[in-house]
N, C-alpha and C positions, 0 to 999 in steps of 0.2 A: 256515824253509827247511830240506828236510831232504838230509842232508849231500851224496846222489849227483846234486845240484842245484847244486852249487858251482862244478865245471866251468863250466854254465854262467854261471855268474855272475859268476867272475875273469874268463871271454872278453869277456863283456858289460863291465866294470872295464876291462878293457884298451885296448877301444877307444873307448871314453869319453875315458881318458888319453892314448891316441894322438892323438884328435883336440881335446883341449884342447893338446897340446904343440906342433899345429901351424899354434892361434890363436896361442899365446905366439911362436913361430917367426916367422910370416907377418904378423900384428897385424891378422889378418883371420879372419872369421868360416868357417864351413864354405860359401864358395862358390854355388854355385847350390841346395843343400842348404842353407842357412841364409842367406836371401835376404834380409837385412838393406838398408833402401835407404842408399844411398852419403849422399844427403842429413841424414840424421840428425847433430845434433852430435856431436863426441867419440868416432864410430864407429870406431876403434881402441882407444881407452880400451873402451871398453866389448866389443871384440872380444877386450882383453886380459884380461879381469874375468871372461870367458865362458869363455875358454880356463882361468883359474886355477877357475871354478866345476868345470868337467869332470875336471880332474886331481885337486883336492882331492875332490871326491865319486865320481870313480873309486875314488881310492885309500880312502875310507873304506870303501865298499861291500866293500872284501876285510877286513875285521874285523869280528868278531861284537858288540864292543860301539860301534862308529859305524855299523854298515850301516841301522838303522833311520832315524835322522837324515840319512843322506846320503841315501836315497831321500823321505825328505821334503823334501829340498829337490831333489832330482834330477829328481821327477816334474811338480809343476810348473813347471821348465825345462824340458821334454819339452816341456807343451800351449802355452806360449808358443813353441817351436822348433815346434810344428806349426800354430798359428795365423799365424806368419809366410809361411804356404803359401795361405791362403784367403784375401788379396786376387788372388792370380793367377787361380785358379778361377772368380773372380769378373766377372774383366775379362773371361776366353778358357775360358770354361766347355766350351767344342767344341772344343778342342785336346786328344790325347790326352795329350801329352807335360806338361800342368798334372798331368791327372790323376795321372800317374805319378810326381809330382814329392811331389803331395801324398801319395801312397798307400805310397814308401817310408819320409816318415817317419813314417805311419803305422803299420806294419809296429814302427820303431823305438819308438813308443808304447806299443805292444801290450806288447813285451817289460819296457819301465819301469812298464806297469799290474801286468803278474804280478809282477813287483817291491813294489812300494807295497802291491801287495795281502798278498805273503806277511810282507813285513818290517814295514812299518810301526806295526806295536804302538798301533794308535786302539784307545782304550777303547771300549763299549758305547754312549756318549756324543758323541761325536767328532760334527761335521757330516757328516763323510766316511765315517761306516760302514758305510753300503748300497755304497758301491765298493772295500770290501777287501775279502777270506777271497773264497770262492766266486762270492760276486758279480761281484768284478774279475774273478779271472780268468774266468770267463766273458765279461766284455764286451769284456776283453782278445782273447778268443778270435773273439767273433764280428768285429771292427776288424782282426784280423791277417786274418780267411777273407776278409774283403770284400775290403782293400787291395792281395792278388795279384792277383785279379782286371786291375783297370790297368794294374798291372805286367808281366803275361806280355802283355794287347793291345798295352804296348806293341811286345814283342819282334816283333809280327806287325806293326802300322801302321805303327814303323821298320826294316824288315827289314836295308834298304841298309847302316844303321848298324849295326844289332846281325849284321850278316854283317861286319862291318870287325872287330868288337870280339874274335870265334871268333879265335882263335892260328891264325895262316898254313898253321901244318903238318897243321892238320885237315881233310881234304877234306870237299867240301861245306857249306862254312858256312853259306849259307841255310837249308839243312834242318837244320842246329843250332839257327841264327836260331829258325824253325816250331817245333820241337821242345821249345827251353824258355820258349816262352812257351807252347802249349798244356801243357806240364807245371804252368806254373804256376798257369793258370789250373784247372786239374782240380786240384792241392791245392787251393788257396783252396774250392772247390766241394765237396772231401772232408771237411774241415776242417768249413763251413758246415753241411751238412747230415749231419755224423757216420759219412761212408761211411772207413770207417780213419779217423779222423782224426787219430791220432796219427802214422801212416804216412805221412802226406801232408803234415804237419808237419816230420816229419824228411828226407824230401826234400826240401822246398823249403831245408832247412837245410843240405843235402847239395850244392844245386845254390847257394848261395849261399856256401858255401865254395869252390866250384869257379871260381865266378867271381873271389872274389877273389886266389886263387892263379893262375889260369890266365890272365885279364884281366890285373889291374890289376897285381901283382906284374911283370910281365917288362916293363910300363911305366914303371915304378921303377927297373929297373936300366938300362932305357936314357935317363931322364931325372932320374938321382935329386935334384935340385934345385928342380924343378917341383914347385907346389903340387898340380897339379889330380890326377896318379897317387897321390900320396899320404892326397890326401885321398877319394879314391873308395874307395881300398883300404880306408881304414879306417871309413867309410860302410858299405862293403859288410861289413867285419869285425864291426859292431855292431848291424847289421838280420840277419846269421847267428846272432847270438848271442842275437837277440832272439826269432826263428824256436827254435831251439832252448829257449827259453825258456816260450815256448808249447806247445810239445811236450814236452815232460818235464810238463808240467800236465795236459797231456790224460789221464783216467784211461785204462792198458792194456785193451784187449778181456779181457771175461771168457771162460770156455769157455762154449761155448753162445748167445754173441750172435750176433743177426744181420748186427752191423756191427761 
């Protein structure tokens, strides 16, 4: 990982530990983001095991000699955190709001694949070599382009809600609404088919830090006790980071390309 990569990677760290500190907190899993069924035995136990997995592999990931190790154990907690999404899909495959469930953490996938991919030190040998170096992130890349996609539909198929979520003081919130969910959906599309796609990368990164400050933030300080603001915030904190993540991989336009 090379060094002007690290930003991303302490923010990506951070909200890993943010939201492991507030399984340990709560003795509950990440919410509707981490759909854990109530039924399961010992589902606090194991919500507390998950929180201590996130903190301690947060915090490895910020040192050069355990960040290989913490993303090997970090990335397959990811595709179990994102197979937790696909019996819903399964049940209401024609709700948009599945889709969207499933596609941000998605998104958060993406950025723990360019993870795994840069850090994880598999030999030549490894089962897993065809999904590091260049490969991952590539398939990281094309998993984060698809996953906006749902994402920004849902901004349009929920307008009502995502006109609630715009801060009061903005006029017009439905055309916010409109606004970034067709924004998002043209990255994912830019992204996908190489039109900027670094460019479109770093906005979706830009508009995903906007949300979490502009959102979830000013519902923090009017309910700072509540799990559910805290824990969006730092969702939204770790799928920016993960976006940005994707985006620093993207090789810069050279002079002379045509995209």
């Amino acid at each position: 990982m090379i060094r002007n990569q690290q930003p991303a990677v302490t923010l990506f760290a951070i909200g890993l530990i943010g939201l492991g500190i507030l399984s340990l907190v709560y003795h509950d899993f990440a919410m509707q983001w981490q759909p854990v069924p109530a039924s399961i035995p010992g589902r606090s136990g194991l919500a507390y095991a998950s929180g201590l997995l996130m903190v301690i592999g947060g915090v490895a990931l910020l040192f050069k000699a355990t960040a290989a190790l913490a993303i090997r154990v970090l990335f397959p907690y990811l595709i179990i955190w994102q197979l937790l999404k696909v019996p819903a899909l399964i049940v209401a495959p024609q709700v948009e709001g599945v889709w969207l469930g499933f596609a941000e953490i998605t998104v958060l996938l993406a950025g723990g694949w360019v993870l795994f991919a840069r850090l994880a030190e598999l030999d030549d040998k490894s089962f897993f070599r065809h999904i590091v170096g260049e490969n991952g992130i590539r398939i990281a890349r094309i998993l984060f382009a698809v996953a906006l996609i749902p994402i920004g539909l849902s901004h349009i198929v929920y307008i009502k809600i995502t006109a609630s979520l715009v801060p009061a003081w903005l006029p017009f919130r439905a055309g916010w609404g409109y606004a970034t969910g067709i924004g998002q959906i043209a990255c994912g599309l830019g992204v996908l088919f190489s039109i900027y796609p670094r460019l479109a990368a770093m906005v979706e990164t830009g508009m995903l830090a906007v949300f979490a400050f502009l959102v979830w933030a000013p519902r923090i300080v009017a309910a700072p006790t509540s799990q559910l603001p805290w824990t969006a915030f730092f969702i939204t904190w770790v799928i920016g980071a993960s976006a940005w993540l994707v985006a620093i991989n993207i090789p810069p336009r050279r002079k002379g390309d045509q995209r």
